[in-house]
N, C-alpha and C positions, 0 to 999 in steps of 0.2 A: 761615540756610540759603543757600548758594551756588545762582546762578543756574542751571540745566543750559544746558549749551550745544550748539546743534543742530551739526549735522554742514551743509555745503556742498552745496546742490545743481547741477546742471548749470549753469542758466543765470551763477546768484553766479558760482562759479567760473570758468566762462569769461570771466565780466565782467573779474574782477582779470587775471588771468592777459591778457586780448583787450585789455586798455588797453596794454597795456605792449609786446606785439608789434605792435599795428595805429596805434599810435601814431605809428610807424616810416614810414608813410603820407606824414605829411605833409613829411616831407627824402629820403626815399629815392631814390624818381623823380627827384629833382635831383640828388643824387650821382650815381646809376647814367646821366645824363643827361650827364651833366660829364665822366665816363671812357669812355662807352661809347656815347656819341650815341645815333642812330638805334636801334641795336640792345640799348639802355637796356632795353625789355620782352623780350625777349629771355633776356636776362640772369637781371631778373627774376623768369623763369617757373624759370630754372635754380635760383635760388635757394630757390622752393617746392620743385622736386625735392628740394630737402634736408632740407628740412621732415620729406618723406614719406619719407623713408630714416629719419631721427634719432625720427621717430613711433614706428616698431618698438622702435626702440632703449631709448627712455624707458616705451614700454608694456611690455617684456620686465623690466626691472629694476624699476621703480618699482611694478610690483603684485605681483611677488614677494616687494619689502622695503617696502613701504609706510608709510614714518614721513619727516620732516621732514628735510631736509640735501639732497637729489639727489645730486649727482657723491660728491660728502661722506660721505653714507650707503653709497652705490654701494660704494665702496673701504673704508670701513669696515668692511664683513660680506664684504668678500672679500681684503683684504688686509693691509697693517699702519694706524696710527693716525697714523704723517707721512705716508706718502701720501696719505690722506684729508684730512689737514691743509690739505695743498696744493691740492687742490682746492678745499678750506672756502677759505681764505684770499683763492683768485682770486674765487670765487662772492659773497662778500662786500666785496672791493673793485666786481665789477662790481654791486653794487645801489648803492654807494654814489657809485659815477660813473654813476647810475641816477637817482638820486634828483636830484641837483644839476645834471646835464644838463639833466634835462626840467622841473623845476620853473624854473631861467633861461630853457627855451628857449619853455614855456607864455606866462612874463610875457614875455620879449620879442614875441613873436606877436600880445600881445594887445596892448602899447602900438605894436606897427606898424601896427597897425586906428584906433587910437585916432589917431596921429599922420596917418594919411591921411585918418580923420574931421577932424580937428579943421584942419587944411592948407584941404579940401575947401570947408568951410563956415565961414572965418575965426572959428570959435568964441569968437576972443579970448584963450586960452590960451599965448601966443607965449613967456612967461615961465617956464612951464612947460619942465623939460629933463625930456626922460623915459627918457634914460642914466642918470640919476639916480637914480630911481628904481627901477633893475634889481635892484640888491642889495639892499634892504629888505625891496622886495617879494616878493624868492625865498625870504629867510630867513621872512619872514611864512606864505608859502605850505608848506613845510616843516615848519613850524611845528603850525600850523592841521592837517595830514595827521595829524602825529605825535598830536596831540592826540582826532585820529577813530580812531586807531585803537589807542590806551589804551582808549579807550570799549567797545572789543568789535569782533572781527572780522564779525560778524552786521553791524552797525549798518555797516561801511567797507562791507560788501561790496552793502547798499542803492545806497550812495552810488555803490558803483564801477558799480553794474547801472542807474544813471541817465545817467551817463557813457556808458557802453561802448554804449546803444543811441540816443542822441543824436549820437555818433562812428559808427555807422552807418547810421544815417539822411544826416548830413551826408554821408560818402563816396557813399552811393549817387546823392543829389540830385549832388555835384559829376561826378561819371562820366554819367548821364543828360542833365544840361544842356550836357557838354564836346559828348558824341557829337549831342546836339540841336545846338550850334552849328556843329560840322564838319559836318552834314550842309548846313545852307541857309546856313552863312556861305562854307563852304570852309574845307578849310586843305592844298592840292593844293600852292599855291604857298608856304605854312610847311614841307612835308613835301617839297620838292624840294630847297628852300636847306636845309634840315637833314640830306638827305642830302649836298649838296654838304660841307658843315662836317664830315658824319659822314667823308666820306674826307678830309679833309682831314685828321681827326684819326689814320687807321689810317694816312696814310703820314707822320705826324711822330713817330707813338709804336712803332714798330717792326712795323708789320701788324697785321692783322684778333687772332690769338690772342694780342697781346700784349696789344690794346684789350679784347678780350672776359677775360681774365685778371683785369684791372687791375679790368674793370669789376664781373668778379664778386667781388673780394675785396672791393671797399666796402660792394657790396650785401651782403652778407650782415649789416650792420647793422641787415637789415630783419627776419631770424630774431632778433634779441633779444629777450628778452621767455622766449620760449619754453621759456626751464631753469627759467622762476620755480615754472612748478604744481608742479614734483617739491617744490618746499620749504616748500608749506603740503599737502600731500598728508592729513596727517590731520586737518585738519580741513573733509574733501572728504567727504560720504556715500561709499559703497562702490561702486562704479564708475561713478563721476563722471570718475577722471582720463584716463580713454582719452578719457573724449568733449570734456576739454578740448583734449589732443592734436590730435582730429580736427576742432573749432572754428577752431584756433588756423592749424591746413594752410590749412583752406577758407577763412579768410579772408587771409593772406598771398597763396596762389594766385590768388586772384579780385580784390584789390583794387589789387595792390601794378603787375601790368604791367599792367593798364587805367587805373590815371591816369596813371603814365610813358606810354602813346599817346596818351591824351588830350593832355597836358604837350605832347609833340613835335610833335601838329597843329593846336598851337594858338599856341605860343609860339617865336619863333627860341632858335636853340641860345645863339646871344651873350646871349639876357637868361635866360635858364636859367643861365646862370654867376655873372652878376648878382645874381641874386633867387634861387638855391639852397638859401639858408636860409628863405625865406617859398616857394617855389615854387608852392604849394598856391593860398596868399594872391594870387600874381600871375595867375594862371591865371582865378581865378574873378573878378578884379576886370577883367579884359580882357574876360570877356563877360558878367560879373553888376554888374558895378559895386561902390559899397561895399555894398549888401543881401548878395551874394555874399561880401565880402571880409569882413565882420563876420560872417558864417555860420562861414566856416572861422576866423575868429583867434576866438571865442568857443571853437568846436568844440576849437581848438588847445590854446588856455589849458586847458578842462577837462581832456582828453582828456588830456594830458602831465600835470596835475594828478593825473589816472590812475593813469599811470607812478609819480607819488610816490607813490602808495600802495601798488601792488605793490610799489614797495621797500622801504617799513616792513615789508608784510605778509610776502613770502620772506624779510628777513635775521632778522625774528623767528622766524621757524620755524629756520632755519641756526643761529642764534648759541646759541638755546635748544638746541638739541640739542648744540651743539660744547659750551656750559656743561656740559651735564648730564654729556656724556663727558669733562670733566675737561682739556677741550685748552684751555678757558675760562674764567675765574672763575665759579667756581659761585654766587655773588649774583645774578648776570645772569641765571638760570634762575626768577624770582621770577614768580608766574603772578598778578594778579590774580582776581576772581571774574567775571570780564566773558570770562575768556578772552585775554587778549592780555597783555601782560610788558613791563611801562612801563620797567624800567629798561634793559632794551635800547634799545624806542623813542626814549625821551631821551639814553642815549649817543649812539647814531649820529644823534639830530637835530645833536648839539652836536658830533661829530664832521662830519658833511655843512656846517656852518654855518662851523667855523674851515676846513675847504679852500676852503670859497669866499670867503671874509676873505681866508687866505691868498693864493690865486689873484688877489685884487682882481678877480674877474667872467671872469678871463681863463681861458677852461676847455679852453687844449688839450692840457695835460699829460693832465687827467682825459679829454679824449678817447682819447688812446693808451691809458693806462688800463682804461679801457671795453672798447674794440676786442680786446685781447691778452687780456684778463680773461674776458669772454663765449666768445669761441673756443679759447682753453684750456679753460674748464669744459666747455664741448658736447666737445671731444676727449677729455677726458678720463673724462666721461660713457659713450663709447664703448668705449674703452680698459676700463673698468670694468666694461662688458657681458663683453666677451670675457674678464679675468680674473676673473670671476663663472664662467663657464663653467669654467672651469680648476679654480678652487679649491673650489665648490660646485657640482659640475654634479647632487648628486642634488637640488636647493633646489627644492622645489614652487614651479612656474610655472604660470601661467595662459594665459601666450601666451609663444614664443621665434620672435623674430626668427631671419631667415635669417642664417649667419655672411659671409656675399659682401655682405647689405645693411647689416650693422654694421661693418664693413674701410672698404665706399664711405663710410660717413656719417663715418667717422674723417678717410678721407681728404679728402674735400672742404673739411672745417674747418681740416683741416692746409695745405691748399692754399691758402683763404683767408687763414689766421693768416700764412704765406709773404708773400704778397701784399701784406699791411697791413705786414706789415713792411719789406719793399723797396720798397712807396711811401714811407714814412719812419721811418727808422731812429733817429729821434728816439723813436718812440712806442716802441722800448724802454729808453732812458733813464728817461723816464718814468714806465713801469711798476716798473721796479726801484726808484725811489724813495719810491714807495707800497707796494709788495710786500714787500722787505727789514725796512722797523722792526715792519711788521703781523706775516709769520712767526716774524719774532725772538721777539716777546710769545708766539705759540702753540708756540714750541720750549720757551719757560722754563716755561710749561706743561706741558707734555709731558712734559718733563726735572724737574720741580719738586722732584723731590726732591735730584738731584743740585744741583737750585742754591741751593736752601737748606743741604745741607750745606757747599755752596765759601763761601757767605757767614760761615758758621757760623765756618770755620775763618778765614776772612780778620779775622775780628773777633775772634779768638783771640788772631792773632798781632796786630792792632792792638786793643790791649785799648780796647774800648767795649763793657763788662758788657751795658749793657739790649740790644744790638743784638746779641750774639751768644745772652746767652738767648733773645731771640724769633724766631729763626732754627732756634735746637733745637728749641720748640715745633715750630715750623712745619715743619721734619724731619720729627719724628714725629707729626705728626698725616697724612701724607702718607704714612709708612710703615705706617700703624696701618689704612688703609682696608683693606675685607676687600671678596674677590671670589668669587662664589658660582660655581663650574660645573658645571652638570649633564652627567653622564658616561651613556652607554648601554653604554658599552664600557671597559675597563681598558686597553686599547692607545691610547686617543685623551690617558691622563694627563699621557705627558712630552708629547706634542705643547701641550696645553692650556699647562702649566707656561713652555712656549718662547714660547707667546703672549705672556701675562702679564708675563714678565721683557723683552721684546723692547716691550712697548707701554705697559706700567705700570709706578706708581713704589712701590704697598703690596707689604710682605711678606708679607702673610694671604691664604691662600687656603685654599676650605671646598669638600670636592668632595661633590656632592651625587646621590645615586643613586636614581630612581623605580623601583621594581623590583617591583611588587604580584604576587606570587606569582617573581619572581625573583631567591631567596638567592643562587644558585651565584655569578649576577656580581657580587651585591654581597660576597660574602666573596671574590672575585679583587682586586676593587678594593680593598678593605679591606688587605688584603695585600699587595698593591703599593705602597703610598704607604712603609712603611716600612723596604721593601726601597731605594726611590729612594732615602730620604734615609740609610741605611746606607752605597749608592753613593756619594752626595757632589752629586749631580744638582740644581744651584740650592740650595747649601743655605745660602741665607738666606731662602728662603723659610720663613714655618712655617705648616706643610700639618696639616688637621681632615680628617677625614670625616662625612658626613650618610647616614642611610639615612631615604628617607620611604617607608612606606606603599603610599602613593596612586601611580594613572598617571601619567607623563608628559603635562602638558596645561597652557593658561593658566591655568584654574583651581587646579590645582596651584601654580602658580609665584606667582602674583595671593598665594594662600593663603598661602603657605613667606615672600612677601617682607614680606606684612603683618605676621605672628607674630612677623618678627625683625627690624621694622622696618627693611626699608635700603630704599634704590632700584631698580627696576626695572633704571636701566644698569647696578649692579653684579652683575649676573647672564650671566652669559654660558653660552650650548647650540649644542648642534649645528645643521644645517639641517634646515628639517623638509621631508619627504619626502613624496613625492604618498602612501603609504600611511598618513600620518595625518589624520583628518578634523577639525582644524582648519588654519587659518590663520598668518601671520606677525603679520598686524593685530594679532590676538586679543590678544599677547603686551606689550601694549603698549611697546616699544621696546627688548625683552633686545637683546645682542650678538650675533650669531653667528661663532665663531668656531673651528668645526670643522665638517668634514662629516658 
C-alpha cells in the first residue's frame, strides 16, 4: 500500500520557498553596497517593490493553473509548447546555478568561521588548507540534499522549516545587535566617510541614476528564490500559495535594507568591498566577535544548505511536468512512493556536480548564468500573465492583477536583466553556453518525431540495419501516441487539430464530447470531422470520435482516462469558466488548450 501523501501547509512552504529568497540576505547588502553605496537600502526597498508588483502577477496565474512548471506552465495553457519550453529551460538552468552556488557558497562561509576560529586560537590546524576542501565538500553537501529529498518531500520540508526559522532568528539577533551597537557605540563617523565614498562614487560612475540603476540591477539578486513556489505548487494545500507570496514580500522588504543600514553604519564602504562575499560575517564579527561570526557562518552554511534543497525540490516539480509533456524523456517522470522522483534528483545532482568539476570551483560563468536565467523567467512569468489574458481571458480566476501592475513588474525585470547585462557582457556568453546544448536536447524532444525519421533515413542511406530499424520503432511509437480533446463546441475542431499539429508529434487524435442530454452538438461534431478530412485539413492526422454520457467534470475525465488507460497530459479541454463549479486543481494536470 503506498504512503498517502499530505499536501504543504503554510508555514513548510514558506520554509523551502524563504530559504532560498532570504538567503539572498547574507551577499546582497554587499553587492547593493559596492554599486550603490550609501543609498544601498534605498535601492533595496525598491527591489521589495518588485516583489509586490510580481506578488499579483504570480497570484493571478499560478491559482488559476495550479500544477507544477511556473513561467512553463504559464505559457503552456496559453500559448505554444517552444515557448514554454523556453521558459522551462531558463527555470531549470536557474535552479541549477541555484544549487551549486549556494551549496559552494554555504561551505565557504562556514570554513571562513572555521579559519578565523582556528587563526584566532592557534588550534594547531596550520596544515590544514581549507581551499581544499571546497569541492568535496560542496559535492558531499549536494549530495546528502539530493538524498533528503528522494526520502519525501514531507521529511525535506521538516528539515527546510528547521533552517528557515533558525535563519530568522539569526537575521533578527544580527539587525537588533547592529542597531544596539550604533546606538552607544556610534557610527556618525562610519556614516559620514560612507557618504563621502558614496559621492565619490556617483561622480566616477556617470551620476546619482546611473549609480541607483547599476545598483538596482544587482540587487535584484535578492528576489531569487521567489519563482521557486510556482513549481512545487501541488504539492502546497489549497491556498497556501498566496501566503507564500506574501511571506516571501515581507521578509525581503524588512530584512534585506535593514542590514544593508546596519552594514553601512557600521563598516567603511572600502571593507565592504573587501569582505562582500562574507559581509554578514564581517559585520557581526566587528561588534560580536567570533560568538557572532559563528552565529552567522553556521546560520550561512545551513541556510544556503536551504537553497539546495529548493533546488532539488522546484526542478523536480519542472522537470516532472516538462517529462510528462513529452518536451522531456518520459523515464524522468518516475514517482517513488514517498512522493518525490529520484531519477531526476540524481540527474541534476550528477549534472550540478560535473559543472562544478568542470568549472574547477570557479563559478562565474554559472554566476551570469543565474542572473539572466532568474530575470528571464520572472519576465517572462509576466509576459505569460498578459498572454493568458489574450488567449484565455474567459479562464476562471480567483484573483486578476491590474494590467499597469503586470506591464510594471515585466518592466522592471527587463530593466534589471538590461542592467546585468551592461555591467558584463560576458554573463551572456556564458549563458548561451549552458542554454544552447540544454534547448537543443528539449527541441529534439519536441521534434522527436521528425528526428527519428531524419535518423531513420540517414541510416538508410548509410546502411546500419540495427540502427535504422530502431529508429522506425522509435518513429512510430511517437506517431502512435493518441490525444484525447474534449470539445463543447464543433467550431473549436480545426482550431484544436492546429494545436496538435503545431505542438505535437502523434497522429491520433480522439475527440471527445460530454453532452448529457446534448445530441444536436454531438451529431454537429460527429459530422464535421469527416467533412475536415474530405477537405484535406491535416490529413495525416487519423481523427476517432467519443460520445460520453456523463457531464463535463474531473470526475468525468479521472473516469474516461482510467477506462482507457492513458495519462492525464494526454488529455487536452477547453478553459474552464467561472460558471462551472469546479476547479483547474481538480483536473489534475489536463492541457488547456482552447477557450
Amino acid at each position: 500500500m503506498k504512503k498517502q501523501i499530505h499536501k504543504l501547509n503554510q508555514f513548510f512552504a514558506t520554509a523551502i520557498c524563504g530559504n532560498d529568497i532570504l538567503s539572498s540576505a547574507l551577499y546582497v547588502s554587499g553587492i547593493a553596497a559596492l554599486f550603490a553605496g550609501m543609498y544601498a537600502p534605498l535601492v533595496l526597498l525598491l527591489v521589495g517593490v518588485v516583489l509586490l508588483l510580481y506578488r499579483s502577477v504570480y497570484q493571478e496565474v499560478v491559482e488559476a493553473l495550479p500544477v507544477n512548471g511556473g513561467a512553463y506552465n504559464a505559457l503552456l495553457n496559453s500559448t505554444s509548447k517552444i515557448a514554454a519550453s523556453v521558459a522551462g529551460t531558463m527555470t531549470a538552468l536557474s535552479y541549477l546555478a541555484t544549487v551549486v552556488i549556494s551549496a559552494k557558497t554555504g561551505v565557504e562561509y562556514l570554513l571562513y568561521f572555521l579559519s578565523k576560529l582556528f587563526g584566532r586560537f592557534n588550534l594547531g590546524f596550520a596544515s590544514i588548507t581549507f581551499s581544499s576542501l571546497i569541492i568535496p565538500l560542496t559535492i558531499g553537501v549536494m549530495l546528502a540534499f539530493a538524498l533528503l529529498v528522494i526520502a519525501g518531500v514531507r521529511d525535506s520540508a521538516k528539515v527546510a522549516a528547521g533552517i528557515f526559522s533558525f535563519h530568522i532568528i539569526t537575521l533578527t539577533l544580527f539587525v537588533l545587535a547592529g542597531v544596539w551597537y550604533v546606538i552607544f557605540f556610534g557610527g556618525g563617523a562610519i556614516a559620514a566617510s560612507n557618504w563621502v565614498a558614496t559621492e565619490q562614487l556617483v561622480a566616477t560612475h556617470g551620476g546619482l541614476w546611473q549609480v541607483l540603476f547599476f545598483g538596482f540591477s544587482v540587487s535584484l539578486l535578492g528576489i531569487s528564490g521567489f519563482e521557486s513556489s510556482a513549481d512545487f505548487v501541488e504539492e502546497q494545500a489549497p491556498g497556501v500559495f498566496r501566503k507564500t507570496l506574501r511571506n516571501m514580500t515581507a521578509g525581503v522588504m524588512v530584512f534585506n535594507p535593514l542590514i544593508a543600514m546596519v552594514t553601512l553604519l557600521i563598516l567603511p564602504l572600502a571593507q565592504i568591498v573587501v569582505e562582500k562575499d562574507f559581509v554578514l560575517g564581517a559585520v557581526g564579527y566587528q561588534y560580536g566577535g567570533l560568538v557572532m561570526l559563528g552565529l552567522i557562518g553556521i546560520d550561512a552554511f545551513l541556510v544556503l544548505c536551504g537553497a539546495v534543497l529548493t533546488g532539488y525540490i522546484g526542478v523536480s516539480g519542472l522537470i516532472n511536468r516538462m517529462a510528462m509533456d513529452n518536451v522531456l524523456p518520459s523515464f524522468l517522470a518516475k514517482k517513488n512512493d514517498r512522493g518525490s522522483y529520484p531519477r531526476i534528483v540524481l540527474m541534476f545532482f550528477l549534472l550540478c556536480s560535473s559543472i562544478l568539476l568542470l568549472t574547477r570551483g570557479n563559478l562565474l560563468s554559472l554566476a551570469g548564468v543565474y542572473t539572466i536565467s532568474f530575470l528571464s523567467v520572472m519576465t517572462l512569468f509576466a509576459i505569460g500573465n498578459l498572454v493568458l489574458r489574450l488567449t484565455r481571458p474567459e479562464l476562471k480566476r480567483s484573483y486578476q492583477a491590474s494590467v499597469v501592475v503586470v506591464m510594471l513588474a515585466a518592466l522592471t525585470t527587463m530593466v534589471g536583466l538590461i542592467g546585468r547585462i551592461e555591467a558584463d557582457t560576458q554573463n551572456v556568453l556564458y549563458f548561451l553556453v549552458y542554454f544552447v546544448p540544454t534547448f537543443l536536447v528539449v527541441l529534439t524532444m519536441i521534434f522527436k518525431k521528425d528526428f527519428y525519421k531524419n535518423m531513420r533515413r540517414a541510416f538508410t542511406v548509410i546502411p546500419i540495419g540495427v540502427l535504422r530499424r530502431y529508429f522506425a520503432r522509435l518513429e512510430d511509437s511517437a506517431e502512435n501516441i493518441m490525444y484525447y480533446v474534449f470539445l463543447h463546441h464543433s467550431k473549436n475542431i480545426f482550431r484544436a487539430l492546429e494545436y496538435v499539429h503545431h505542438n505535437e508529434g502523434g497522429r491520433n487524435i480522439t475527440f471527445v464530447h460530454c453532452g448529457k442530454g446534448d445530441k444536436g452538438e454531438h451529431e454537429e461534431i460527429k459530422h464535421v470531422i469527416p467533412v475536415l478530412k474530405l477537405a484535406g485539413v491535416f490529413p495525416h492526422f487519423r481523427v476517432k470520435f467519443k460520445y460520453v454520457k456523463d457531464s463535463f467534470s474531473p470526475q468525468t475525465i479521472h473516469e474516461f482516462a482510467r477506462h482507457n488507460n492513458i495519462p492525464l497530459n494526454y488529455v487536452f479541454i477547453g478553459s474552464i469558466h467561472d460558471s462551472h463549479e469546479f476547479e483547474y486543481r481538480e483536473f489534475g494536470g489536463v492541457r488547456i488548450i482552447l477557450e
